[in-house]
Each structure stands twice: as structure tokens, then as C-alpha cells.
Backbone as XML, in Angstrom:
<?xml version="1.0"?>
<chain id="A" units="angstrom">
  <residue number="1" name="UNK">
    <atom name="N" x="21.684" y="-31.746" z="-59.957"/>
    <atom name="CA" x="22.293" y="-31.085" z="-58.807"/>
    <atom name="C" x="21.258" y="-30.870" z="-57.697"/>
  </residue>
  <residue number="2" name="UNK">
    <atom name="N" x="21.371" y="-31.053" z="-56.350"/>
    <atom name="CA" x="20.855" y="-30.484" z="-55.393"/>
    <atom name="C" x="21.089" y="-29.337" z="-54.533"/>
  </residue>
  <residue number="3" name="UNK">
    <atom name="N" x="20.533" y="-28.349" z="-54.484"/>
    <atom name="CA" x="20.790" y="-27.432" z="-53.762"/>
    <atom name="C" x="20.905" y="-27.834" z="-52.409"/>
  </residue>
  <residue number="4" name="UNK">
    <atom name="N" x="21.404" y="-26.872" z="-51.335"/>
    <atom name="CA" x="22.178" y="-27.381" z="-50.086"/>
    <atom name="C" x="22.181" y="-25.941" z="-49.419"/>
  </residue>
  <residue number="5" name="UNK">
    <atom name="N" x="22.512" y="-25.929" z="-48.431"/>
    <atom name="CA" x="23.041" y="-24.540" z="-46.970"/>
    <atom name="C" x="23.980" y="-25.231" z="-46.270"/>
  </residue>
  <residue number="6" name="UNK">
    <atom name="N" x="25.026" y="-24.778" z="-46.003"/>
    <atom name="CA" x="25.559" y="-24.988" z="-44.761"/>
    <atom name="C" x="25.390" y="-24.132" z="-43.576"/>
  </residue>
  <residue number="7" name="UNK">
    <atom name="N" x="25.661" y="-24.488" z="-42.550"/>
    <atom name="CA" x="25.153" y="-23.783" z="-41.442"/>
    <atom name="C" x="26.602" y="-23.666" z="-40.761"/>
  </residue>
  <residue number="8" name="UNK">
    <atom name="N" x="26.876" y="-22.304" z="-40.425"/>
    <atom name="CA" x="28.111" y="-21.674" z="-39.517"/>
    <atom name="C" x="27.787" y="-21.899" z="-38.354"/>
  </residue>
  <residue number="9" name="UNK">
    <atom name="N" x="28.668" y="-22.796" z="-37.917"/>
    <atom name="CA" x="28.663" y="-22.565" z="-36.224"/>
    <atom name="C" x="30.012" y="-22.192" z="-35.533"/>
  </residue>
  <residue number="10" name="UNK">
    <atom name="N" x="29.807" y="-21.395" z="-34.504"/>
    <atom name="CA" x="31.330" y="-21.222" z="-34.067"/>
    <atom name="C" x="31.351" y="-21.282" z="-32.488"/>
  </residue>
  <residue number="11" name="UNK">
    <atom name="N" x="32.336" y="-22.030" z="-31.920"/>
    <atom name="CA" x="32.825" y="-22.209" z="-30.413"/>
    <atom name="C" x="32.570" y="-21.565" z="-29.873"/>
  </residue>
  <residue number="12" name="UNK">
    <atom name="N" x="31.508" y="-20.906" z="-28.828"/>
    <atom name="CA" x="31.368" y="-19.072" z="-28.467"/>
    <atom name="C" x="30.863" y="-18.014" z="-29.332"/>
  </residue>
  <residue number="13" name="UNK">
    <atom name="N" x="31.303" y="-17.146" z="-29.069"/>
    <atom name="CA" x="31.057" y="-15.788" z="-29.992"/>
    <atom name="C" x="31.415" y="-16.188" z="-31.082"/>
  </residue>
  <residue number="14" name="UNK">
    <atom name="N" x="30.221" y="-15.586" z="-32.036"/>
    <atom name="CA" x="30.563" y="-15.504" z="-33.543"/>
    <atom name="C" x="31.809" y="-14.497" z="-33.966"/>
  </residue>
  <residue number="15" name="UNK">
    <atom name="N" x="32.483" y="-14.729" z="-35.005"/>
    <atom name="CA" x="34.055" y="-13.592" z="-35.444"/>
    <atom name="C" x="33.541" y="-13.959" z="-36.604"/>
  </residue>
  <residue number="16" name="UNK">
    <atom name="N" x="33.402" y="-12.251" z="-36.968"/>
    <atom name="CA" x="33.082" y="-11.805" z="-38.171"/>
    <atom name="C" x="34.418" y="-11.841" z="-39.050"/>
  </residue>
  <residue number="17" name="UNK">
    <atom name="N" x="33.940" y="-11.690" z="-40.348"/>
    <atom name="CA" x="35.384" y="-11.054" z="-40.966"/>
    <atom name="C" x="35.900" y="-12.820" z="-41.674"/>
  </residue>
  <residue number="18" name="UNK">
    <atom name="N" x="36.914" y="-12.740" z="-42.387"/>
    <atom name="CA" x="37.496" y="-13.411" z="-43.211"/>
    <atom name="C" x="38.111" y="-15.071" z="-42.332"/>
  </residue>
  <residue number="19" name="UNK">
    <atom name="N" x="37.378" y="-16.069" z="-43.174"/>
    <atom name="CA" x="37.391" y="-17.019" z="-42.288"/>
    <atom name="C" x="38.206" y="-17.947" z="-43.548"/>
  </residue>
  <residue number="20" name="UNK">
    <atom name="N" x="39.336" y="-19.074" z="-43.134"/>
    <atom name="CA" x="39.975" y="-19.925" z="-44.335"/>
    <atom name="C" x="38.902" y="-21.424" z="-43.564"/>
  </residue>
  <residue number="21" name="UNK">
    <atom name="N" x="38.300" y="-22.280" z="-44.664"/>
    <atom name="CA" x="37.362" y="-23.248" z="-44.680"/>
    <atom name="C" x="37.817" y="-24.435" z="-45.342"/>
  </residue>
  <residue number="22" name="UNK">
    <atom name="N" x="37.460" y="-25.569" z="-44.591"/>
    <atom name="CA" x="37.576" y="-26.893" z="-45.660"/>
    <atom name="C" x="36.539" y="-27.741" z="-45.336"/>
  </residue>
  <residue number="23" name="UNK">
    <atom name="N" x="35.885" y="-28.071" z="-46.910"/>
    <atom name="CA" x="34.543" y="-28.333" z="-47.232"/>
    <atom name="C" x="34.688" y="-29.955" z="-47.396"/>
  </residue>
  <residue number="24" name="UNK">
    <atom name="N" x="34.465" y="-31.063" z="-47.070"/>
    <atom name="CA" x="34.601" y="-32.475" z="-47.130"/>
    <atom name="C" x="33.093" y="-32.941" z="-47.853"/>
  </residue>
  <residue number="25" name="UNK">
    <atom name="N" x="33.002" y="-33.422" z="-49.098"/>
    <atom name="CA" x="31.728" y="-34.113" z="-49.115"/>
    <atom name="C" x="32.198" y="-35.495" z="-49.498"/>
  </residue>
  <residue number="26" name="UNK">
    <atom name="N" x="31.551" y="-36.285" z="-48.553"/>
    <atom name="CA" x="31.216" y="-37.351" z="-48.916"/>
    <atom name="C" x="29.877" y="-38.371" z="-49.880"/>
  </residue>
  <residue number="27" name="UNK">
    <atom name="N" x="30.365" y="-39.227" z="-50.475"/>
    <atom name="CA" x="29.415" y="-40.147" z="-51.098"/>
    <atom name="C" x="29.454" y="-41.361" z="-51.707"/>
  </residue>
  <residue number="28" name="UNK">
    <atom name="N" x="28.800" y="-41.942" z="-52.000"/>
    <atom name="CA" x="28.609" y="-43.431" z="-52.410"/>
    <atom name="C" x="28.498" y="-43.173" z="-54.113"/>
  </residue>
  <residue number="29" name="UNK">
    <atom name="N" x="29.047" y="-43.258" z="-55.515"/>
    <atom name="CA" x="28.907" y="-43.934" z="-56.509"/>
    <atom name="C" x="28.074" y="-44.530" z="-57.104"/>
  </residue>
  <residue number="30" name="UNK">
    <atom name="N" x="27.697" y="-45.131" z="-57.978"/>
    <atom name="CA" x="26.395" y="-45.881" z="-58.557"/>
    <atom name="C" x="27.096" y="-47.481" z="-58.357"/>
  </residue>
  <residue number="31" name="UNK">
    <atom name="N" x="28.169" y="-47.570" z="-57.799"/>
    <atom name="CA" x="28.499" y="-48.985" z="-58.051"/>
    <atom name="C" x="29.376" y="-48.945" z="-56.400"/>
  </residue>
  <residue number="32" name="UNK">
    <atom name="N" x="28.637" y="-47.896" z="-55.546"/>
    <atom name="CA" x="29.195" y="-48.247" z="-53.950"/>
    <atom name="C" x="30.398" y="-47.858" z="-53.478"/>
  </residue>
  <residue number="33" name="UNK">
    <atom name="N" x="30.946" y="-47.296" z="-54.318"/>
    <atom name="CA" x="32.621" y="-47.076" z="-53.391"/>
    <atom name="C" x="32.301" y="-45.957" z="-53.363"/>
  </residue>
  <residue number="34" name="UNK">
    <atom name="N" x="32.844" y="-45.627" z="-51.940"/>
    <atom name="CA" x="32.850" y="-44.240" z="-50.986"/>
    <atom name="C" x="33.710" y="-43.425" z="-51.633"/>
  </residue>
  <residue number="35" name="UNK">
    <atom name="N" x="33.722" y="-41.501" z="-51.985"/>
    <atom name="CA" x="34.364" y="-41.067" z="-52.558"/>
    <atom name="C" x="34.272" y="-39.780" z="-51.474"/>
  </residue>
  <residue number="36" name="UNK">
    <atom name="N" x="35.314" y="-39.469" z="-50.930"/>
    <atom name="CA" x="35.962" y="-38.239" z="-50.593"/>
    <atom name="C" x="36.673" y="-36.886" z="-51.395"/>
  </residue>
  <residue number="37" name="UNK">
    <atom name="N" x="35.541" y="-35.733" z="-51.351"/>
    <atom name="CA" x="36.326" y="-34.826" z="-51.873"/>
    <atom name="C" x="36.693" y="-33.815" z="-51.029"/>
  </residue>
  <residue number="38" name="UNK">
    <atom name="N" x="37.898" y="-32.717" z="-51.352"/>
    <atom name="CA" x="37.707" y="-32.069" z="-50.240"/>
    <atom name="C" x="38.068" y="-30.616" z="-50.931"/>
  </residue>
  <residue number="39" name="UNK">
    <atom name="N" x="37.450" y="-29.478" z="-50.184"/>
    <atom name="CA" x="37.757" y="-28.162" z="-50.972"/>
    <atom name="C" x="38.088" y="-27.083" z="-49.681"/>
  </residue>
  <residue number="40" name="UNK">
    <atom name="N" x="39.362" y="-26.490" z="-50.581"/>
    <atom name="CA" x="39.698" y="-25.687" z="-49.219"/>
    <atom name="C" x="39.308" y="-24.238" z="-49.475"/>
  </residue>
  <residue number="41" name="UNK">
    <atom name="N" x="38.482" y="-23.277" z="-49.089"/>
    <atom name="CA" x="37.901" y="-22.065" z="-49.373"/>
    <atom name="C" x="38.315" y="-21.301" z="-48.746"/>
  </residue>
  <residue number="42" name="UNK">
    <atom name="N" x="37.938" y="-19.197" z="-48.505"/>
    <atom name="CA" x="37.862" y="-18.830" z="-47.720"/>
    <atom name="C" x="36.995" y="-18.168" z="-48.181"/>
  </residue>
  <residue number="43" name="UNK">
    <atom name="N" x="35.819" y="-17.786" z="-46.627"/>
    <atom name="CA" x="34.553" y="-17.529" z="-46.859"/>
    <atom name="C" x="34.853" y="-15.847" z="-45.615"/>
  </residue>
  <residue number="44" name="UNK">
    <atom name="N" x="33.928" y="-14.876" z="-46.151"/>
    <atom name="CA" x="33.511" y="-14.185" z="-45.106"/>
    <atom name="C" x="32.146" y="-13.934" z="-44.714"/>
  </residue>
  <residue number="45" name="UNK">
    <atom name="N" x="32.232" y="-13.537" z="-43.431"/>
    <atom name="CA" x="31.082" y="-13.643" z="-42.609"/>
    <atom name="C" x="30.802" y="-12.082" z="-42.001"/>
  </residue>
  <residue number="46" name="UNK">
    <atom name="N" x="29.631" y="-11.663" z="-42.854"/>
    <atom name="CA" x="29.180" y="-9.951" z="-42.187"/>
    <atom name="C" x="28.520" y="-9.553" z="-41.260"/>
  </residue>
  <residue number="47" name="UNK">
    <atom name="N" x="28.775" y="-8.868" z="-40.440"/>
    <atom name="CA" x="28.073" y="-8.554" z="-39.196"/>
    <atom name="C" x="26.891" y="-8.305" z="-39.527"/>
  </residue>
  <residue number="48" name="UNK">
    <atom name="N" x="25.966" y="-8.676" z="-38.657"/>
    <atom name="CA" x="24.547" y="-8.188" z="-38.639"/>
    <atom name="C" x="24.338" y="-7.116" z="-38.435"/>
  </residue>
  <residue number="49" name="UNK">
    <atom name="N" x="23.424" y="-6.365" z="-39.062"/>
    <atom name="CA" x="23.096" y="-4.977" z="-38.962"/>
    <atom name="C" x="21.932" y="-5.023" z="-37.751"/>
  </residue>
  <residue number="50" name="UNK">
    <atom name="N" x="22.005" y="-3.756" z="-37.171"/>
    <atom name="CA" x="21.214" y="-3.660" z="-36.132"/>
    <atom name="C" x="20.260" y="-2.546" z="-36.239"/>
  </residue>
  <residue number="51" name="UNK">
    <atom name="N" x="20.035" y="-2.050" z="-37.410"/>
    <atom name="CA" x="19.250" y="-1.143" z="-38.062"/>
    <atom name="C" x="17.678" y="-1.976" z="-37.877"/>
  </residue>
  <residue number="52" name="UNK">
    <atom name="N" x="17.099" y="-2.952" z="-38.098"/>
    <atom name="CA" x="16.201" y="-3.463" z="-38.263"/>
    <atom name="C" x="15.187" y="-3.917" z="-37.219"/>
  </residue>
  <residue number="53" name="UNK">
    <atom name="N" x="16.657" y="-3.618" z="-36.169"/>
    <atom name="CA" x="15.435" y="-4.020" z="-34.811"/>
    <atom name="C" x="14.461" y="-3.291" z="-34.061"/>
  </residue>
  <residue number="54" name="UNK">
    <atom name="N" x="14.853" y="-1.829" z="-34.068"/>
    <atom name="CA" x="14.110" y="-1.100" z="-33.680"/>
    <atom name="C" x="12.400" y="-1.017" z="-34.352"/>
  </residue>
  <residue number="55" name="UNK">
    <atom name="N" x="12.417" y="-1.295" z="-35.900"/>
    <atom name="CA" x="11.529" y="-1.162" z="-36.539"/>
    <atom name="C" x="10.021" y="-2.316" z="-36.385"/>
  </residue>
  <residue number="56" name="UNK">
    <atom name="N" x="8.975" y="-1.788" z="-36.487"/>
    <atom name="CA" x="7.917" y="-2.953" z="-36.595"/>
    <atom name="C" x="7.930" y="-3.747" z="-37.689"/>
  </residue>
  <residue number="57" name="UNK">
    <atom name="N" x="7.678" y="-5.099" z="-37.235"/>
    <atom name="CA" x="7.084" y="-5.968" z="-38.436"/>
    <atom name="C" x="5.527" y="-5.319" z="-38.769"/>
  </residue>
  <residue number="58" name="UNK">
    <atom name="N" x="5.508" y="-5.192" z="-40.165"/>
    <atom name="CA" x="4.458" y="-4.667" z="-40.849"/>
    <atom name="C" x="3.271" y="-5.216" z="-40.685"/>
  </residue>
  <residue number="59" name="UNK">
    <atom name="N" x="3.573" y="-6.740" z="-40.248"/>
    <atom name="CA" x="2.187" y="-7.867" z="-40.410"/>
    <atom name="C" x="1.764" y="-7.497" z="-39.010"/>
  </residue>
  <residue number="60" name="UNK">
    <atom name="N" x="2.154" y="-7.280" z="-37.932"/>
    <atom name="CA" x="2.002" y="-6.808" z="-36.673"/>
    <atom name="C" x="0.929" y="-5.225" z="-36.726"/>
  </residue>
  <residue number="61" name="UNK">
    <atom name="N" x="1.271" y="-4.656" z="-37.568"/>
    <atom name="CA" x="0.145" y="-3.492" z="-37.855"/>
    <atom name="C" x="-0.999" y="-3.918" z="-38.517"/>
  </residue>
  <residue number="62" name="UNK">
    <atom name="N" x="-0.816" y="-4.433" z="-39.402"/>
    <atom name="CA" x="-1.759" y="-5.084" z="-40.719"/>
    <atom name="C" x="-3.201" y="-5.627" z="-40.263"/>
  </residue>
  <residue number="63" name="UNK">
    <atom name="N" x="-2.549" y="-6.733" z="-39.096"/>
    <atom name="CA" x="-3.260" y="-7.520" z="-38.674"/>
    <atom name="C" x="-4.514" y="-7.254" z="-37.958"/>
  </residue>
  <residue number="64" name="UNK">
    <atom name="N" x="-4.414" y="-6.290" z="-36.892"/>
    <atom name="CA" x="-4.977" y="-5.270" z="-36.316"/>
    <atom name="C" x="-6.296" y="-4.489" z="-36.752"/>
  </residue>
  <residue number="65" name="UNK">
    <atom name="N" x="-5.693" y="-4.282" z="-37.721"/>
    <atom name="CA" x="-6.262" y="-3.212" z="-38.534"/>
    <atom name="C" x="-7.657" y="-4.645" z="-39.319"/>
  </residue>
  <residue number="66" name="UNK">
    <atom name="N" x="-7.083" y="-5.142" z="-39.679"/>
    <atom name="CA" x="-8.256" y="-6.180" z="-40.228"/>
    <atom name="C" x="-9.232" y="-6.548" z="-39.574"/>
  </residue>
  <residue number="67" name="UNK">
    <atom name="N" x="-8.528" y="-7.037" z="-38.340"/>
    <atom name="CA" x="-9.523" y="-7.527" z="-37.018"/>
    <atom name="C" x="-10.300" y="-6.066" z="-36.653"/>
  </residue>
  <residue number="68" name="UNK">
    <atom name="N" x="-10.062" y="-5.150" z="-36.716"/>
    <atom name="CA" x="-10.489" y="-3.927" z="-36.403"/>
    <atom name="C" x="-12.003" y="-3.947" z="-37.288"/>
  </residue>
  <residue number="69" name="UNK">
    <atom name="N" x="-11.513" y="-3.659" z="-38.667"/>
    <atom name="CA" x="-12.405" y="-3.484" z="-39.703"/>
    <atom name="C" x="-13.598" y="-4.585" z="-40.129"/>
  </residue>
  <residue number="70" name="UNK">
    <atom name="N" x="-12.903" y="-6.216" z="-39.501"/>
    <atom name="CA" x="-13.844" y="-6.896" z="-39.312"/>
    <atom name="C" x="-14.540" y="-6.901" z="-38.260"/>
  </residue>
  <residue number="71" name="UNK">
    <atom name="N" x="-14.695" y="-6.106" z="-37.305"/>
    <atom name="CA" x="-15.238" y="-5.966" z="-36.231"/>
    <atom name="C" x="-16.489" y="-4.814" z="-36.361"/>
  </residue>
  <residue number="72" name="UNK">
    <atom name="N" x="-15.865" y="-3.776" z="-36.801"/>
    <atom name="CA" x="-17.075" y="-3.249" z="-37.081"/>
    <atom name="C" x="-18.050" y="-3.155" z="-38.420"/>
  </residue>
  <residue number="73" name="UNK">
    <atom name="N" x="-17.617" y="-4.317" z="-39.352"/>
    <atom name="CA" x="-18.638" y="-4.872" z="-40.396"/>
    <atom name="C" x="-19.723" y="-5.786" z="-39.405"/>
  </residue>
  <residue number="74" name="UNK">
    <atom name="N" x="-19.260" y="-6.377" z="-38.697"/>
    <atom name="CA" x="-19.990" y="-7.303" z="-37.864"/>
    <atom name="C" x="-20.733" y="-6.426" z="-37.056"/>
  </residue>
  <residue number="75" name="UNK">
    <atom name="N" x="-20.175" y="-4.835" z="-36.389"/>
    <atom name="CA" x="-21.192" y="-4.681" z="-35.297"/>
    <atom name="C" x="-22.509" y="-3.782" z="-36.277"/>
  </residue>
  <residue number="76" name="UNK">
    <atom name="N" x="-21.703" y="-3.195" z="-37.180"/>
    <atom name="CA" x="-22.889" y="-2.267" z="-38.369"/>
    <atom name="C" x="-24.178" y="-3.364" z="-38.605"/>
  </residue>
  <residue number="77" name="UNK">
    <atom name="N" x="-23.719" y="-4.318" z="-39.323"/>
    <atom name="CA" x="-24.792" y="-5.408" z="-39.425"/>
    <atom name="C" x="-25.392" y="-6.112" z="-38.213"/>
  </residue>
  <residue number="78" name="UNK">
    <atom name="N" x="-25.152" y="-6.032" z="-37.618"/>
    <atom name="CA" x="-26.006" y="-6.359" z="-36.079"/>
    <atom name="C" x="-26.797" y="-5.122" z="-35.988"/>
  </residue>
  <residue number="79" name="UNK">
    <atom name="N" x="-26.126" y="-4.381" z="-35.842"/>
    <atom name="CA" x="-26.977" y="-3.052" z="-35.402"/>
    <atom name="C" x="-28.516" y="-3.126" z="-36.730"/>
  </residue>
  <residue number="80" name="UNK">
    <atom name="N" x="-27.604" y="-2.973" z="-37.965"/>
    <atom name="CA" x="-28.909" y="-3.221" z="-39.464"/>
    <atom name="C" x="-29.903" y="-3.725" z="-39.355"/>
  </residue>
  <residue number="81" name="UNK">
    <atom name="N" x="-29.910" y="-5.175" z="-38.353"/>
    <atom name="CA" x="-30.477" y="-6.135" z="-38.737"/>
    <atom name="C" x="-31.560" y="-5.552" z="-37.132"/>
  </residue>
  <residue number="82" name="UNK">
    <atom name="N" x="-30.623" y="-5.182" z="-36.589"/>
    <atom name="CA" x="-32.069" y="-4.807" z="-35.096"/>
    <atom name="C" x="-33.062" y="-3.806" z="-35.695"/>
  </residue>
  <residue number="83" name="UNK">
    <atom name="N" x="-32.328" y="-2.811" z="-36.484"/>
    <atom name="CA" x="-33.385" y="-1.832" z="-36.668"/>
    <atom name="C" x="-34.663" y="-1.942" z="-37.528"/>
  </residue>
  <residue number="84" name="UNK">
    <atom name="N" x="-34.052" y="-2.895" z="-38.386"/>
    <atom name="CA" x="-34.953" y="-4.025" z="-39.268"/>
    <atom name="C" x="-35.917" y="-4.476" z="-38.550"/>
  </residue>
  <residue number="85" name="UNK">
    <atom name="N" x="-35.575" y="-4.914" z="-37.640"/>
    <atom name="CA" x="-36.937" y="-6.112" z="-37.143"/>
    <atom name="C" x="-37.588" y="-5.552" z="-36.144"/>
  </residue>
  <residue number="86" name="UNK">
    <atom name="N" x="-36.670" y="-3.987" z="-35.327"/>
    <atom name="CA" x="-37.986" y="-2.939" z="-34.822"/>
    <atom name="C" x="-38.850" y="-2.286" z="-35.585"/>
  </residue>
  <residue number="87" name="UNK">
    <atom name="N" x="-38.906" y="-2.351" z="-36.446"/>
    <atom name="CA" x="-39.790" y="-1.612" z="-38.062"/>
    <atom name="C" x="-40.927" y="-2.223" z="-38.029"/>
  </residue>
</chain>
């Protein structure tokens, strides 16, 4: 088996809520003849929550903070190394 996604697209605005679907796959056989199947579903589709936008991405803090901390490993040891060689 291969796993797969389909991708929703809709004319305009997306409409949430209870949608009736028909799924067509096509394919070729081990001996070439084209085979049509077809499946008729109904799928629903949930609104996006809007809870999430206000919030930071975490890696956006994280990142910062590293560059930060690698910054002043670098300036400590600069500084180390001057006082060293005024000695």
C-alpha cells in the first residue's frame, strides 16, 4: 500500500461543515488495462481555530537566547585571553 493526502480545494471561500465526495482512482494492472474505481464518501471539514495565532513560535525565543549565550562565551574568552597576555 502507499500512503497518499488529498488536498481540499474549494471555488472561493472555504465551507466548513459536512461535505458529500466522490473519490475516482485510476490505474493500470500488471497486464495494462486501465481500471476505474469510484467511491462516494462524506467527509467533514473543521474550522480552524484561531487560538494559536496570537501565541509565539517557541523556536523564535529559543533562538535568541542561544545567539545571546553564544555571544557572550565568545566575548568572556576574548576578554580571558587579553588579560592573559597583559600578565
Amino acid at each position: 500500500p502507499v500512503p497518499f493526502n488529498i488536498q481540499i480545494e474549494f471555488d472561493g471561500e472555504p465551507r466548513y461543515g459536512e461535505h458529500d465526495i466522490t473519490i475516482t482512482v485510476r490505474y493500470k494492472d500488471s497486464i495494462r488495462d486501465e481500471i476505474f474505481l469510484t467511491h462516494d464518501a462524506t467527509i467533514f471539514v473543521k474550522e480552524l481555530s484561531n487560538s494559536d495565532e496570537g501565541s509565539l513560535d517557541q523556536t523564535m525565543i529559543i533562538i535568541p537566547i542561544i545567539l545571546a549565550i553564544g555571544a557572550g562565551i565568545y566575548i568572556m574568552r576574548r576578554r580571558k585571553k587579553v588579560i592573559i597576555e597583559q600578565s
